[in-house]
Backbone as JSON Lines, residues from 0, in Angstrom:
{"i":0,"aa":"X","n":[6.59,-22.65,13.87],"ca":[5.85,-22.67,12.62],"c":[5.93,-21.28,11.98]}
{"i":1,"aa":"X","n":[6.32,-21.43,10.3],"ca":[6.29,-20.06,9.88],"c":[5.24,-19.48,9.83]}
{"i":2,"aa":"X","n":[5.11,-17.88,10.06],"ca":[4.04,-17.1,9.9],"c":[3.42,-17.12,7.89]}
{"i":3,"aa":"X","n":[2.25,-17.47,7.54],"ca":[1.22,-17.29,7.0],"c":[0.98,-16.67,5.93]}
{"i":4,"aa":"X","n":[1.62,-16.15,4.94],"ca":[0.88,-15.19,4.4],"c":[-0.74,-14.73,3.76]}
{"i":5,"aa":"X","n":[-1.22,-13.82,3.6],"ca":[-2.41,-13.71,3.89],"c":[-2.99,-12.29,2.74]}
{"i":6,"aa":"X","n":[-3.99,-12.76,2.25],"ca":[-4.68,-11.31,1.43],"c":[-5.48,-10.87,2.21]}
{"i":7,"aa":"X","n":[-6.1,-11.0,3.49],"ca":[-6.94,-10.19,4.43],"c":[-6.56,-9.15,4.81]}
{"i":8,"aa":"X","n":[-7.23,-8.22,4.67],"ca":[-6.63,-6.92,5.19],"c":[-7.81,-6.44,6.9]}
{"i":9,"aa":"X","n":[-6.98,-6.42,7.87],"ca":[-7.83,-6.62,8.91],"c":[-7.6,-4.67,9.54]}
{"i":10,"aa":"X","n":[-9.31,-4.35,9.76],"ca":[-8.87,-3.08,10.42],"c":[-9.35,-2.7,11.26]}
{"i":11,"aa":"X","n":[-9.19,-1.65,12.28],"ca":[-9.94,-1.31,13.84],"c":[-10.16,-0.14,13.6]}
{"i":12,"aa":"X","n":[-11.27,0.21,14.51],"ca":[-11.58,1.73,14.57],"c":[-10.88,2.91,14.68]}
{"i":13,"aa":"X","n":[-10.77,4.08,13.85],"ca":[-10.31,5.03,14.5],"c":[-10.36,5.62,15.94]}
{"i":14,"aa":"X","n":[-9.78,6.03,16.3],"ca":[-9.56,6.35,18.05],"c":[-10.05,7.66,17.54]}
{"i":15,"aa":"X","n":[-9.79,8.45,16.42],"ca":[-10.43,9.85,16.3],"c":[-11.2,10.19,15.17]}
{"i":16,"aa":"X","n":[-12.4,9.41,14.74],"ca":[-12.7,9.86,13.51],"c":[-12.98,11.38,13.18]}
{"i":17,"aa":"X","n":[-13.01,12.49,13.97],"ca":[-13.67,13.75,14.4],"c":[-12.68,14.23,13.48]}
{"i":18,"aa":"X","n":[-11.34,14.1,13.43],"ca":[-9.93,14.99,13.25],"c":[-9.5,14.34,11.6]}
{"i":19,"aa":"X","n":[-8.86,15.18,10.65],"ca":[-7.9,14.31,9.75],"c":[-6.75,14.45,10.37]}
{"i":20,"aa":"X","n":[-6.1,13.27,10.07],"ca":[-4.56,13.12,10.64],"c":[-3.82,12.11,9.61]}
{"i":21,"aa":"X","n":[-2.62,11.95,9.27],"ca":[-2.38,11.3,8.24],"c":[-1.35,10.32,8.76]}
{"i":22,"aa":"X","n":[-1.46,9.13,8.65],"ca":[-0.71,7.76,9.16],"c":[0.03,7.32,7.94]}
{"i":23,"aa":"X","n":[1.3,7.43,8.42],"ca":[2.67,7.21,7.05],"c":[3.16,5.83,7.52]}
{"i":24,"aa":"X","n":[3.2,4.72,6.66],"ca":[3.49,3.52,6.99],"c":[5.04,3.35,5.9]}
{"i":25,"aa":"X","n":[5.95,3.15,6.13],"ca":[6.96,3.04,5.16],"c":[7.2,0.91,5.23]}
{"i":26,"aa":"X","n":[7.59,0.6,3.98],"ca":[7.5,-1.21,4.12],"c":[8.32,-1.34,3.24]}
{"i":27,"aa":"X","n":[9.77,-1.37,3.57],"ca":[11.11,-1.27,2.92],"c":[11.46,-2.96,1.9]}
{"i":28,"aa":"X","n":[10.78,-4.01,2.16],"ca":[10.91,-5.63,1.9],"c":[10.05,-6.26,0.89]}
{"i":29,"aa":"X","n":[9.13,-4.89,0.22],"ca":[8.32,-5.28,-0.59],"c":[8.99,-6.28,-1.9]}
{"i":30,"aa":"X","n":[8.22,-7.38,-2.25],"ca":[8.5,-8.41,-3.54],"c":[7.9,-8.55,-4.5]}
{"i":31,"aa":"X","n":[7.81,-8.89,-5.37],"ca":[6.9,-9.2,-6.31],"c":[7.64,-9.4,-7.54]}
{"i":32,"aa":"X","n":[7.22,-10.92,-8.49],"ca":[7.96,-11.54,-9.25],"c":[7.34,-10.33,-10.95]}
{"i":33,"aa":"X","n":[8.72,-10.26,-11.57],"ca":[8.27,-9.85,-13.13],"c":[7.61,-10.93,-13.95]}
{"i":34,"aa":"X","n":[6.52,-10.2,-14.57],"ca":[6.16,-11.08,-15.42],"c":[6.29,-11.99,-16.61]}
{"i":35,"aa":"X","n":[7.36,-11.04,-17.43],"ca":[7.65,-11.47,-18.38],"c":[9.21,-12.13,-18.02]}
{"i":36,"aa":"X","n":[9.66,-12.23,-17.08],"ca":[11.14,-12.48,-17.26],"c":[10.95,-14.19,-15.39]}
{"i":37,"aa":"X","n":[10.31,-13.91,-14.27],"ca":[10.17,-14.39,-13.41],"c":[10.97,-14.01,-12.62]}
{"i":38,"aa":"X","n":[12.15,-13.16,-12.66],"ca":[12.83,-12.46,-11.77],"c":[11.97,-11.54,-10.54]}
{"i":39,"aa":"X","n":[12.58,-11.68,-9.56],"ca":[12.2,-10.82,-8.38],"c":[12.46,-9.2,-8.62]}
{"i":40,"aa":"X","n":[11.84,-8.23,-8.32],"ca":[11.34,-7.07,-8.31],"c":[11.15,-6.73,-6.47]}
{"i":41,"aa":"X","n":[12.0,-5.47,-5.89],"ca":[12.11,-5.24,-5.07],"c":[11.58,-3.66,-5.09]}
{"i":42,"aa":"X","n":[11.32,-3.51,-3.8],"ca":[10.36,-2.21,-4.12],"c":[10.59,-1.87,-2.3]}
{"i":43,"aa":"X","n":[10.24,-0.7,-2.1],"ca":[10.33,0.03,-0.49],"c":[8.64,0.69,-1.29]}
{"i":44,"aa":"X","n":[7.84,0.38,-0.62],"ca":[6.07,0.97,-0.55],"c":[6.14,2.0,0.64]}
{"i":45,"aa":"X","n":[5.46,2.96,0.0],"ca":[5.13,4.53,1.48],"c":[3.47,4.59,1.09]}
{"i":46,"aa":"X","n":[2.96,4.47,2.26],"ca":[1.97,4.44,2.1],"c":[1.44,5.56,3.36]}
{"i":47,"aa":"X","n":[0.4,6.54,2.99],"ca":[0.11,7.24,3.94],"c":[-1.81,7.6,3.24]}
{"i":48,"aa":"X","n":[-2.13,7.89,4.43],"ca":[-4.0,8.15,4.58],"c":[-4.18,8.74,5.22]}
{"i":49,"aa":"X","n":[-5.59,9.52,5.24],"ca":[-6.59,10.09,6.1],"c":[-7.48,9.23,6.49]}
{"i":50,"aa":"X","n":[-7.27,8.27,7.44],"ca":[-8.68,7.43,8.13],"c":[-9.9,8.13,7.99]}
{"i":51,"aa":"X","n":[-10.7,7.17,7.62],"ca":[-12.47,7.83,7.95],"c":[-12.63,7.26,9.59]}
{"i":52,"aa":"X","n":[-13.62,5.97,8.89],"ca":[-13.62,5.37,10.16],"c":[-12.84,4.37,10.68]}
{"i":53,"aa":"X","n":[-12.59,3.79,9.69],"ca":[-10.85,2.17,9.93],"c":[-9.35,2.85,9.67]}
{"i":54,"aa":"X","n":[-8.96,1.85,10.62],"ca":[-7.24,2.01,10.44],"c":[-7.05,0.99,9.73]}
{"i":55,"aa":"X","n":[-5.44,0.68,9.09],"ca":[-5.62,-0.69,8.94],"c":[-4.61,-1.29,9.73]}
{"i":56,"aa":"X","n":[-4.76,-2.85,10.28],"ca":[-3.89,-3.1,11.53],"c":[-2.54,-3.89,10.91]}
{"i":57,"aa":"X","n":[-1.63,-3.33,11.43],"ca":[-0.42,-3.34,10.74],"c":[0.27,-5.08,10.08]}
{"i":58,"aa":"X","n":[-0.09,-5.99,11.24],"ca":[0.56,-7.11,11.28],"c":[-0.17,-7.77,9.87]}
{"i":59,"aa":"X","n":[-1.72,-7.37,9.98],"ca":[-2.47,-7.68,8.53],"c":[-1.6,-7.55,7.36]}
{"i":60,"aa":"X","n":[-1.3,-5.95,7.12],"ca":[-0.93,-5.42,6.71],"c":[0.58,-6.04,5.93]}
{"i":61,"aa":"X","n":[1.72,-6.54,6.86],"ca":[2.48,-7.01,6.78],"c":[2.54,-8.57,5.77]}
{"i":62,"aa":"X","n":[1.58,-9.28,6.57],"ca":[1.42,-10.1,5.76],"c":[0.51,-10.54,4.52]}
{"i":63,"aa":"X","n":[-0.26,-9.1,4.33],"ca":[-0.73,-9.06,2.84],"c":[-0.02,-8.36,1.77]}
{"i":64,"aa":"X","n":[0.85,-8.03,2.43],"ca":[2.29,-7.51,1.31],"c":[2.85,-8.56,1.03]}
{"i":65,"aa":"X","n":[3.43,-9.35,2.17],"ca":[4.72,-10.71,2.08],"c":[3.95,-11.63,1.15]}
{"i":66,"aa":"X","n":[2.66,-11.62,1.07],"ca":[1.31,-12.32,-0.13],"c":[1.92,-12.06,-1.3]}
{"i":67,"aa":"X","n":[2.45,-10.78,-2.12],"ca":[2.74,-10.93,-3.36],"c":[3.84,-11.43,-3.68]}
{"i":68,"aa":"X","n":[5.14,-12.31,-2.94],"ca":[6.54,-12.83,-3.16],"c":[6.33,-13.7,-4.38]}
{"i":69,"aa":"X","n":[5.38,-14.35,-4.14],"ca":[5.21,-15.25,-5.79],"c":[4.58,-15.33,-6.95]}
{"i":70,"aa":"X","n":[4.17,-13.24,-6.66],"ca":[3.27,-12.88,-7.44],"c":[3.83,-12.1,-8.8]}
{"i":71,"aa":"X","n":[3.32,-12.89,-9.84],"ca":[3.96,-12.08,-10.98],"c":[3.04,-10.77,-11.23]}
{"i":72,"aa":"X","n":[3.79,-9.5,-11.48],"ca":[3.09,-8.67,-11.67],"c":[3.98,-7.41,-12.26]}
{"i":73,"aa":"X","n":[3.18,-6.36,-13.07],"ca":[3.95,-5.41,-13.55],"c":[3.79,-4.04,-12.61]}
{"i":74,"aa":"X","n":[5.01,-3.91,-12.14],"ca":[4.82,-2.51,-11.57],"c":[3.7,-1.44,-11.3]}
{"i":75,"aa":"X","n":[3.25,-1.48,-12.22],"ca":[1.96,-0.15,-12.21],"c":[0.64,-1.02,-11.84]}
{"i":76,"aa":"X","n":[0.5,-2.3,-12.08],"ca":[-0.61,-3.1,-11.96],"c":[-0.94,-3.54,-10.27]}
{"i":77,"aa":"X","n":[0.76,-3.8,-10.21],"ca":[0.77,-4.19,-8.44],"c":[0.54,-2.97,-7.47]}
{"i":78,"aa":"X","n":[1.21,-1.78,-8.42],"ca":[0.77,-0.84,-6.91],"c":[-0.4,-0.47,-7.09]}
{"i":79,"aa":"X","n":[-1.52,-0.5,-8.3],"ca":[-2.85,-0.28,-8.3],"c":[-3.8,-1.01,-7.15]}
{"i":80,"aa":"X","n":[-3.6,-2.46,-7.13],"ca":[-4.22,-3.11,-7.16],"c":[-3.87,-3.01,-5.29]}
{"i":81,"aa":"X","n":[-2.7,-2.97,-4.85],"ca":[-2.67,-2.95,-3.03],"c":[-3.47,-2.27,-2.78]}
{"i":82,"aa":"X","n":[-3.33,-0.27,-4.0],"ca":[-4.12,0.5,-3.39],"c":[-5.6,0.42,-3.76]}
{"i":83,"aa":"X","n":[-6.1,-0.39,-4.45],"ca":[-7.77,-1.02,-4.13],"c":[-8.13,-1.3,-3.52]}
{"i":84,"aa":"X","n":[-7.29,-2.37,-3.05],"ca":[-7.25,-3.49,-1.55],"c":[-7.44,-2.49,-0.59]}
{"i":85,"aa":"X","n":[-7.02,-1.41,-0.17],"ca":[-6.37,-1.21,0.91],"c":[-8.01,-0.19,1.36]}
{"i":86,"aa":"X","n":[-7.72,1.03,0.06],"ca":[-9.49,1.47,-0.23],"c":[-10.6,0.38,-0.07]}
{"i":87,"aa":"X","n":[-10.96,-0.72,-0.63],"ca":[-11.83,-0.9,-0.16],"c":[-12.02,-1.8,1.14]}
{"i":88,"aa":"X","n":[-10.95,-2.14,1.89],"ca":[-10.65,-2.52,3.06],"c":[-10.55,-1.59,4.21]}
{"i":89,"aa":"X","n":[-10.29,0.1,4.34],"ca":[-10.33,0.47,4.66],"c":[-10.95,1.82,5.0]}
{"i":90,"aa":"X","n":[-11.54,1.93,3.65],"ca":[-12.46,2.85,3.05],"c":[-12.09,4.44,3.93]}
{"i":91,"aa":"X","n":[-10.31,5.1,3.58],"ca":[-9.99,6.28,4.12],"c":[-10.53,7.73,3.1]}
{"i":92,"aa":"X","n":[-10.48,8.36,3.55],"ca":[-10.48,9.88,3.24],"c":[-9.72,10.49,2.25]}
{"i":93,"aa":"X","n":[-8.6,9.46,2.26],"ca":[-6.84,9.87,1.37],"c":[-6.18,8.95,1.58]}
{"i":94,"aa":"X","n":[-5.92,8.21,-0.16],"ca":[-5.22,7.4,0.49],"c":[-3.75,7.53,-0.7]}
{"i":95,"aa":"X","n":[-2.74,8.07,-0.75],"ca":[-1.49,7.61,-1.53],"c":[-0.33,6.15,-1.3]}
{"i":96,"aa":"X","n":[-0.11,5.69,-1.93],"ca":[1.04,4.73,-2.3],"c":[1.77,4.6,-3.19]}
{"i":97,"aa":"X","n":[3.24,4.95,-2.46],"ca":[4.06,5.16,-3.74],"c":[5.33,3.87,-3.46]}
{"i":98,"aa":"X","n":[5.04,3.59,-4.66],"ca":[5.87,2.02,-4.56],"c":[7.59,2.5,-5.84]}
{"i":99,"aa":"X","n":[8.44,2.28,-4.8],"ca":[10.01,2.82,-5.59],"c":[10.83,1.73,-5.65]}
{"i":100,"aa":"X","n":[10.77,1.07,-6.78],"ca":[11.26,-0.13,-7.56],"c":[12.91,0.4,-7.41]}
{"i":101,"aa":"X","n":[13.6,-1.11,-7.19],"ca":[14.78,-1.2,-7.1],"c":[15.14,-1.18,-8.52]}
{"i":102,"aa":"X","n":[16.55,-0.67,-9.14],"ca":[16.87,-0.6,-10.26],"c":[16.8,-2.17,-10.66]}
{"i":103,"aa":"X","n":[16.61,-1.87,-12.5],"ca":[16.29,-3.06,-13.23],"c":[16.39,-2.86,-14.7]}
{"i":104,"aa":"X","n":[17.7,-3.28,-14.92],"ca":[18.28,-2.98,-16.58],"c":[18.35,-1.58,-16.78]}
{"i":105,"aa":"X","n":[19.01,-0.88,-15.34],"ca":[19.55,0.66,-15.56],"c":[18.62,1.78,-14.86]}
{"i":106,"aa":"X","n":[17.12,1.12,-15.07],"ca":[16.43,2.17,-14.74],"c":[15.29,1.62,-13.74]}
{"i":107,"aa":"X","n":[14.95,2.92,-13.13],"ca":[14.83,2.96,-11.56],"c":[12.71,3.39,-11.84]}
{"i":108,"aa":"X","n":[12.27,2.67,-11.14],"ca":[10.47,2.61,-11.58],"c":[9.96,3.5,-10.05]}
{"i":109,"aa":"X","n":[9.07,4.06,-10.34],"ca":[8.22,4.81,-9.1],"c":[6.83,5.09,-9.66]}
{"i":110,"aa":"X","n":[5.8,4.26,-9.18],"ca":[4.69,3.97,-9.45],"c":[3.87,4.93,-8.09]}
{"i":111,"aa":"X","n":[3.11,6.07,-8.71],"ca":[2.3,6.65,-7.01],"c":[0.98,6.62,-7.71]}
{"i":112,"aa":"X","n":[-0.03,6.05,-6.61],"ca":[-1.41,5.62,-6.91],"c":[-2.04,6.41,-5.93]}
{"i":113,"aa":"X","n":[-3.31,6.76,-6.12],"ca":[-3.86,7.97,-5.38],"c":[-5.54,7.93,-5.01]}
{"i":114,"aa":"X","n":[-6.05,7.76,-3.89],"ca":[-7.65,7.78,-4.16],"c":[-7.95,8.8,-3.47]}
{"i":115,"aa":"X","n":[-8.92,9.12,-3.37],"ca":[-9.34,10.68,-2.5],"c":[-11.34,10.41,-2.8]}
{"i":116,"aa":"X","n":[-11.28,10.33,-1.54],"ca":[-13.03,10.63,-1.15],"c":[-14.24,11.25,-2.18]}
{"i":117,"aa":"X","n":[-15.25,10.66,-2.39],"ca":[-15.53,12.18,-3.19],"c":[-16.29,13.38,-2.5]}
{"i":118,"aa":"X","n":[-16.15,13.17,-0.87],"ca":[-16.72,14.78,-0.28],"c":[-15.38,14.97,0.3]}
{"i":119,"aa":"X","n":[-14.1,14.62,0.69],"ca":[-13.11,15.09,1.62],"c":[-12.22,16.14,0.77]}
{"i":120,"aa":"X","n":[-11.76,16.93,1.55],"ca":[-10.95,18.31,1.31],"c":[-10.08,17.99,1.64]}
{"i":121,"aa":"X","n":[-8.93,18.52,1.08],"ca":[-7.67,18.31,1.41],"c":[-7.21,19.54,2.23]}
{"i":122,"aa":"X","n":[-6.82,19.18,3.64],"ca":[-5.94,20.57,4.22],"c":[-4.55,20.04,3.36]}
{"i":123,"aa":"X","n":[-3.23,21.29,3.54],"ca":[-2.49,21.1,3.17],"c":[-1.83,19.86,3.68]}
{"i":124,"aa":"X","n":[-1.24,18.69,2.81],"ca":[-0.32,17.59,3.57],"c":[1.12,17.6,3.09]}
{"i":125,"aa":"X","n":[1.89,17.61,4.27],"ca":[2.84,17.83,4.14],"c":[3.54,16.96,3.48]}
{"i":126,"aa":"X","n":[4.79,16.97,2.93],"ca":[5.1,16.04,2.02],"c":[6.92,15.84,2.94]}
């Protein structure tokens, strides 16, 4: 039976809430249909955070991405809206997602969405 797709975003405790540490998830298969045309839109998502107290657990994760394949949506709207999901599902310290659209009528889209705590400091993160 095929696996599910799913908008739940499921998460477990940090093993260190004491420390910032930053968890880089790269998700090379990202989909999501254009709106105005119904064509597929391909995208590689980098997603990286400062956990507070949740991680988020990956397989969730997986299949609340594979969730938008039949989702029409415009670039800047879709990567907003994961990184809402993801904030208020996981409620981190730092959270960036930068979603890098496969070329489409020449030109190449990179959408980066950004939330940040309103007491957390940023040490330097490496890029």
């Amino acid at each position: 039976m095929p696996t599910q797709t799913s908008q739940a975003l499921e998460t477990f405790d940090n093993p260190n809430p004491e420390r910032d540490y930053t968890v880089r998830i790269r998700i090379p298969e990202f989909t999501c249909l254009c709106p105005k045309t119904g064509q597929p839109d391909f995208a590689t998502l980098y997603l990286e955070y400062v956990p507070d107290e949740k991680c988020v657990e990956l397989k969730s994760l997986k299949l609340y991405i594979w969730s938008y394949r039949d989702h029409g949506a415009f670039h800047e709207a879709v990567t907003n809206q994961i990184l809402n999901d993801l904030v208020a599902a996981v409620g981190p310290r730092f959270m960036r997602l930068t979603a890098r659209f496969n070329i489409r009528g020449g030109l190449y889209t990179t959408v980066v969405a950004e939330h940040r705590g309103s007491d957390w400091v940023a040490a330097a993160l490496e890029r």
